[in-house]
Structure formats: structure tokens, C-alpha cells
C-alpha positions as CSV (number, residue, x, y, z in Angstrom):
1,X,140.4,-25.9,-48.0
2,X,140.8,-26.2,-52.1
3,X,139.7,-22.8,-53.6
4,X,138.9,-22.7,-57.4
5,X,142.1,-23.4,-59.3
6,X,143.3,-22.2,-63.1
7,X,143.4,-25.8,-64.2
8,X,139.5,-26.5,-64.6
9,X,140.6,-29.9,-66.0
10,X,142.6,-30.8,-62.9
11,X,139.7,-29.7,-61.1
12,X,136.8,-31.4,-62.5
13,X,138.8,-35.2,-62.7
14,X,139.4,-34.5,-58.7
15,X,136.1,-33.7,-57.9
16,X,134.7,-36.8,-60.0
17,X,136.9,-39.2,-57.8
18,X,135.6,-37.3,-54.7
19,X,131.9,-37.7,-56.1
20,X,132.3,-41.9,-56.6
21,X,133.6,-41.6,-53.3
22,X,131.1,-39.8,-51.2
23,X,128.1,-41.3,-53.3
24,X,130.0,-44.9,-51.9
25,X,129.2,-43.5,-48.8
26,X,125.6,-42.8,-49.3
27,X,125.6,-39.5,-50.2
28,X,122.8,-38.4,-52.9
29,X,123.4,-36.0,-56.0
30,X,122.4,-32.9,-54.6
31,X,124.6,-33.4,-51.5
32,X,127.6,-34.3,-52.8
33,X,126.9,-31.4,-55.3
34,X,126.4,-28.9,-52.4
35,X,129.9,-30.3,-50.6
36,X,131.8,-30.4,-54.1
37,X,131.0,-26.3,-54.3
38,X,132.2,-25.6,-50.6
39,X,135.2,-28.0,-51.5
40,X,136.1,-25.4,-54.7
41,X,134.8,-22.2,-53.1
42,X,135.6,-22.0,-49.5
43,X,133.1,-21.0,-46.4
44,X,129.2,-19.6,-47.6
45,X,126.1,-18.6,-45.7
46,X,122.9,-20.8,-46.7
47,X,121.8,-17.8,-48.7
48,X,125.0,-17.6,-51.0
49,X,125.1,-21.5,-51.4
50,X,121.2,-21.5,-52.6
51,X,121.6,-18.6,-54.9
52,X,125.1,-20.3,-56.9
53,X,124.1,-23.7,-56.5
54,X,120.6,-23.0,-57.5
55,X,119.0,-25.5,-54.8
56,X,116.4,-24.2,-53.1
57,X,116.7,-23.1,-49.5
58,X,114.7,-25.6,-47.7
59,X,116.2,-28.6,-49.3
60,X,119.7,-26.9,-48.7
61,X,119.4,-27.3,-45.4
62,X,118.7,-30.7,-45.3
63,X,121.6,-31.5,-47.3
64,X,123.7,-29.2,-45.0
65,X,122.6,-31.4,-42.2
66,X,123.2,-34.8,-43.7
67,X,126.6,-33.6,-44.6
68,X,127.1,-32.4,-41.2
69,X,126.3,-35.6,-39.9
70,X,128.8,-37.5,-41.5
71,X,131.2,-35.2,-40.8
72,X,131.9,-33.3,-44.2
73,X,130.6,-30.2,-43.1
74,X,131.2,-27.3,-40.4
75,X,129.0,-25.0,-39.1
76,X,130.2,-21.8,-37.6
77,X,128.5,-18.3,-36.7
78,X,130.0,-14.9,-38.0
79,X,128.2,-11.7,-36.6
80,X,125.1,-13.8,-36.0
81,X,124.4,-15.2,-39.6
82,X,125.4,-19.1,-40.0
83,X,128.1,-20.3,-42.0
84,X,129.6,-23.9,-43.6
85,X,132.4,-24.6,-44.8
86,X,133.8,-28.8,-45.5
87,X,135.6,-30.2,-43.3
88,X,139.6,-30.4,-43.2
89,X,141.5,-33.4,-45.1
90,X,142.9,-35.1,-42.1
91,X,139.0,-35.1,-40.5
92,X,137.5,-36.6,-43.8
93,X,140.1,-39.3,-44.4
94,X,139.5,-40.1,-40.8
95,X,135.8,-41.1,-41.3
96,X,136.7,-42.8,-44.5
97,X,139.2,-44.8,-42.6
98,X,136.4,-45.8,-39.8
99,X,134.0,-46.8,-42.8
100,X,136.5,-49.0,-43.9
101,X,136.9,-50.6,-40.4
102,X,133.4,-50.9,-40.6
103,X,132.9,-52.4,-44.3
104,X,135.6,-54.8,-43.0
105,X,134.1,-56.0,-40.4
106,X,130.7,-56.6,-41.6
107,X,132.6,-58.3,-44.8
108,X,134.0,-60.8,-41.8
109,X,130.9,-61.1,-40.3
110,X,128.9,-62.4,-43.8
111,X,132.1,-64.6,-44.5
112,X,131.4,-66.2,-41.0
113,X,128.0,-66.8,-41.7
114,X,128.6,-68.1,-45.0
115,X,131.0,-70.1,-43.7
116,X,128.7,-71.5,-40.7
117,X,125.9,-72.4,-43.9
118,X,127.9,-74.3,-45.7
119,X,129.1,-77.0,-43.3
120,X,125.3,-77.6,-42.8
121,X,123.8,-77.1,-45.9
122,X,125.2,-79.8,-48.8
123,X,127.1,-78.1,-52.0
124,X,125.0,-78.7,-54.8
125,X,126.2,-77.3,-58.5
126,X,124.7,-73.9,-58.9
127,X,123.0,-72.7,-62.6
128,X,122.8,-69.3,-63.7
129,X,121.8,-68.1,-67.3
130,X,122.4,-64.7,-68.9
131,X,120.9,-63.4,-72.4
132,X,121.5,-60.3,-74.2
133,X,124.8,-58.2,-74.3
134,X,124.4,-56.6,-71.1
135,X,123.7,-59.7,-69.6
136,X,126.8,-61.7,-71.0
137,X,129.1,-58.3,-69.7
138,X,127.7,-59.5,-66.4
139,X,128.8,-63.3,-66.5
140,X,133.1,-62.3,-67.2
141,X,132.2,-59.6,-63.9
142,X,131.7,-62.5,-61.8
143,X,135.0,-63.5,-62.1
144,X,136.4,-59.7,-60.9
145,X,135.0,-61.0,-57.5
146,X,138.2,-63.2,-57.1
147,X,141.8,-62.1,-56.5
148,X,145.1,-63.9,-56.4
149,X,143.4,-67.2,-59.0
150,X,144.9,-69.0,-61.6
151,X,142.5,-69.7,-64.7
152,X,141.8,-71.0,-68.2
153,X,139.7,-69.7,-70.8
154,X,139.1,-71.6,-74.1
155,X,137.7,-68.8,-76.3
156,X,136.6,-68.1,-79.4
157,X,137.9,-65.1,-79.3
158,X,137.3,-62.9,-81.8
159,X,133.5,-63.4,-81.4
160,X,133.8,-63.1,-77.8
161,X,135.3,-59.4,-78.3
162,X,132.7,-59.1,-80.9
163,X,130.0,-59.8,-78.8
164,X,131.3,-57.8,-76.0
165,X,132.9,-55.3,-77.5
166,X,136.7,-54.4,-77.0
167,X,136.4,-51.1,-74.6
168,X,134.4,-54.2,-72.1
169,X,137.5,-56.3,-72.8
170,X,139.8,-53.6,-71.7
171,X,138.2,-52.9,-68.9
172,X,138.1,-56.8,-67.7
173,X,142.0,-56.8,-68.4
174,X,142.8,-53.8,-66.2
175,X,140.8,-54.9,-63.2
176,X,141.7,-58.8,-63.7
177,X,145.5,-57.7,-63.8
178,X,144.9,-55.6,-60.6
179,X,143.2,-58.5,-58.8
180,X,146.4,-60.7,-59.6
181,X,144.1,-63.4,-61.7
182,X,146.1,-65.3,-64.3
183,X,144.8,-67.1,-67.4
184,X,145.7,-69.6,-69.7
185,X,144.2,-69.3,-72.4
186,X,143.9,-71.5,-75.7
187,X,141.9,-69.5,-79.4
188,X,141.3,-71.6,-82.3
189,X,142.9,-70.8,-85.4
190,X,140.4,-69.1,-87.2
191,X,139.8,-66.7,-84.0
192,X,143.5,-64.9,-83.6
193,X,143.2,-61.4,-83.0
194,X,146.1,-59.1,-84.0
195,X,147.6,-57.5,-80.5
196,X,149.3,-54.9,-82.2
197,X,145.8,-53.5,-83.2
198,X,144.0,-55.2,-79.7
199,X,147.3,-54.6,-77.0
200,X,144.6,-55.5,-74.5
201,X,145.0,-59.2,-75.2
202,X,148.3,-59.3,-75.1
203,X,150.4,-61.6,-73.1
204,X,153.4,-62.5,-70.5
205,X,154.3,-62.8,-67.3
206,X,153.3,-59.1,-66.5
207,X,150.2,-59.6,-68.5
208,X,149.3,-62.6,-66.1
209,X,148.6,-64.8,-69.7
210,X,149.5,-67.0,-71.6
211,X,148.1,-67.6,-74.6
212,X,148.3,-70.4,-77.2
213,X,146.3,-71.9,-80.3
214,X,145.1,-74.7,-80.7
215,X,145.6,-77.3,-83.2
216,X,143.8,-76.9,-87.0
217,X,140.7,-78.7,-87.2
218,X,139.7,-77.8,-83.1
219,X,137.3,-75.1,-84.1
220,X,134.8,-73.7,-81.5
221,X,131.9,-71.4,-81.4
222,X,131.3,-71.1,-77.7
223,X,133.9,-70.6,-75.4
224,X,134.0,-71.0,-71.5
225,X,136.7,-69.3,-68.7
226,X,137.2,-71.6,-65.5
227,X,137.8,-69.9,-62.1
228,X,137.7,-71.5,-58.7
229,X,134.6,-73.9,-58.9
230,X,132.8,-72.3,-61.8
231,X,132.7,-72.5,-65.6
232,X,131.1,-69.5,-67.7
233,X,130.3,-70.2,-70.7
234,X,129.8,-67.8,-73.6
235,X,127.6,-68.2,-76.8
236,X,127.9,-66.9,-80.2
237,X,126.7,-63.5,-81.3
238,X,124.3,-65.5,-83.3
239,X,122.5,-67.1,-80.1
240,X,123.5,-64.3,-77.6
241,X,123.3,-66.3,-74.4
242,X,125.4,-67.4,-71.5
243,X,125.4,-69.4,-68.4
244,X,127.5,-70.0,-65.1
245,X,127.6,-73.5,-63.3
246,X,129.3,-73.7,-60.3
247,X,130.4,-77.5,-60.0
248,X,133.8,-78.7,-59.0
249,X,133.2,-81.8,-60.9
250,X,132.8,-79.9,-63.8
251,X,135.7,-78.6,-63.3
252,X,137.6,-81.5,-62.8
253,X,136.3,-82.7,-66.2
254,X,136.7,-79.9,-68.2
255,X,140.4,-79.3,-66.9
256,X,141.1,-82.6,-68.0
257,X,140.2,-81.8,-71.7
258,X,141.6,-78.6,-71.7
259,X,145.3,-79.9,-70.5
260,X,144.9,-82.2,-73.1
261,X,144.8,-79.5,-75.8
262,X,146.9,-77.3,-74.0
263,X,149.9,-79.8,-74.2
264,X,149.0,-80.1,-78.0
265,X,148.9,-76.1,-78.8
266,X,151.4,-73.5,-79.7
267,X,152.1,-70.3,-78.4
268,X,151.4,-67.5,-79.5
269,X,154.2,-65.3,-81.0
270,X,155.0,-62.0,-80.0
271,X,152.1,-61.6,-77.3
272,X,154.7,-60.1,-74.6
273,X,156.3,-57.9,-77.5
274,X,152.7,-56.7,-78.6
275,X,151.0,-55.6,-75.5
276,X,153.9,-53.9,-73.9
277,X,152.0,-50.5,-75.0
278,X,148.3,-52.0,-73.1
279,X,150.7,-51.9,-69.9
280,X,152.5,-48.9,-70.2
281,X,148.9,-46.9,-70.4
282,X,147.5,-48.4,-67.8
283,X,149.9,-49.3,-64.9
């Protein structure tokens, strides 16, 4: 049982990873609320929990019992009036392991399905289209959904970060570093960011990129990123758009070109040197 500590910082970046975690698990506001203050305080009657939580009694109750039947809660009886208090450690990381089991296996389950589809259904290249900032944030997420991929990118890439803005390219770098997805990656001449002040783009074999530029007069306004069968492409701030085709012909095509200019570009100086401080902060 955790009991309200001197470090209110400490406190407060714990209980917002427990939070993500429980609402994960289905758990609304209020309830996670009402867990989160037995957590920090210890064992409470209803009456004690309405009055400091400020919830009203009725509702309490229901969120006492959905708690209780996931397993979070414990109610006991002391001289006749009920009390709850959360459940231990070694119980709650016990139903987080079975919902894992479970996400697992349904994951399987859709996989096998998808799988069964496909061999009956003919692959046909698949269009989507994005427009606005938040809608272009979305096309660079799809690729989070792969791990252990190599890629290439051919980006514009100070408009891209311009577009996007650099706490989003942050962000993608972190998780696409985590998931193990490398990039090659080729910017035009006129789009070279400065690493010392952007570390996020920096490169290496830590980095999982490489990064070189192209030759002068191979100037580009939109830029694409290839992963497994798809291609999304990016537009300029300007035109604010982007799409995702999923075609492995497209692919072949488009790798094709890009080896081409690949073989023709230099690399960029110093990207291992420069984004040694992006790595140290975050892993």
C-alpha cells in the first residue's frame, strides 16, 4: 500500500503512468480517480472517500464495484461499517499480465483472419489521402505500426519539420528508434537542417540513419518515406496534403530512383557527432 509521500513530484509522475495504464484497461476518469486516492491514502469507508474525493455517494459505489470487479479493489468489514482499500502489487500485476495473455491472443486471432483474407481476396494497391496538419501527423504514425524495417525517406526536410512541427518529429524519432525501424534518408541542398540546433535528426548507427544530400540541382517540394509496401507522401506547407498508397510496384519503382540518387549523394557530416545529446536524453 503507497501512503502519501514528501516528494509530490515523484508522486504525481507515478500516478499518471498508473492512470494511462488503468484507463488502457477500460477504466473511466472518475474510477481510476477514486483508485489513484486509495493508492496514495490507504483503506477508507465510502463516507470518507465521497467527502475527500468529492464524488457523490451513489456514483462512488458504482465505481467501487467496477473496480472491484477487475480486481483493483478490496472490500473488508470493520465493526460493521464497510471498508476498500486497492489491491496489493503482486495481485494487480497479475491481472495485468492475464490482459496481456488476452490482448495476445486476440492480436493472433485477427492476424489469422487477416491472413485467411488475403489468400482469397486479390492485393490491390490501397489509396489513402490526409489534409490538414493533424491529418499529415497521422500519415508518418502509420509507419509506428511496424517494427524491425528498413526504410527510405526522400524529404524535403526542413518543410517537412515545418509543417509538422519539431516536438512531432521528436516524438516520431523516439518511438521509430524503439521499434528498431531504420532509414535512409536523402534532403536536398537547400533543405539541411542544423543537428546541433535539431539533435533529433541526427544520425548513425545508434540513430538507425543515415542521412545524405543529394546532388545540386535535385530540388524537391514534396517528399515521401517508403516502408514495407507503402509510400507516404508529404506536401508542402503551401498545399497542406498527403496521401498513402500501398503498392509493391510502386515500391519497386520508386526504390529504383531513389538508389540511383542515393549512389550519387554525399553524406552528411557530423550527424553521429551532432545527435549524440538527442540519445543521451532519451535512452
Amino acid at each position: 500500500m503507497l501512503h502519501k509521500v514528501d516528494n509530490n513530484t515523484l508522486f504525481c509522475y507515478t500516478s499518471t503512468m498508473i492512470d494511462k495504464t488503468l484507463e488502457k484497461l477500460g477504466i473511466r476518469d472518475e474510477e481510476v480517480k477514486t483508485f489513484l486516492f486509495l493508492l496514495e491514502n490507504g483503506e477508507q469507508t465510502a463516507g470518507s472517500l465521497a467527502k475527500k474525493t468529492g464524488l457523490s455517494r451513489p456514483s462512488l459505489y458504482g465505481f467501487l464495484k467496477k473496480l472491484q470487479s477487475n480486481g483493483l479493489v478490496i472490500e473488508s468489514q470493520k465493526n460493521g461499517v464497510k471498508t476498500f482499500q486497492p489491491s496489493s502489487e503482486k495481485k494487480v500485476t497479475a491481472i495485468l499480465d492475464e490482459k496481456i495473455k488476452e490482448l495476445e491472443k486476440g492480436r493472433a486471432e485477427i492476424q489469422k483472419v487477416f491472413s485467411e483474407i488475403q489468400k482469397v481476396i486479390p492485393i490491390s494497391p490501397k489509396f489513402q489521402l490526409f489534409e490538414g496538419k493533424k491529418e499529415l501527423q497521422n500519415i508518418l504514425r502509420d509507419v509506428l505500426l511496424y517494427r524491425d524495417i528498413k526504410t527510405m525517406s526522400y524529404w524535403p526536410i526542413k518543410s517537412i519539420i515545418d509543417i509538422l512541427s519539431e516536438e512531432y518529429f521528436k516524438k516520431l524519432n523516439i518511438e521509430r528508434i524503439k521499434r528498431n525501424i531504420y532509414v535512409r534518408a536523402i534532403w536536398p541542398q537547400n533543405q539541411i537542417v542544423d543537428i546541433k540546433k535539431q539533435p533529433f535528426m541526427g544520425g548513425g548507427e545508434k540513430f538507425l540513419r543515415e542521412t545524405r544530400i543529394a546532388p545540386k540541382g535535385i530540388s524537391f517540394s514534396m517528399g515521401y518515406w517508403m516502408y514495407d509496401n507503402k509510400v507516404a507522401f508529404i506536401s508542402s506547407k503551401k498545399e497542406a496534403f498527403g496521401f498513402i498508397i500501398e503498392s509493391k510496384e510502386l515500391i519497386e519503382t520508386l526504390t529504383s530512383q531513389f538508389e540511383l540518387v542515393w549512389s550519387a549523394s554525399t553524406k552528411l557530416l557530423n550527424q553521429e557527432k551532432d545527435g549524440e545529446e538527442f540519445l543521451k536524453e532519451n535512452f
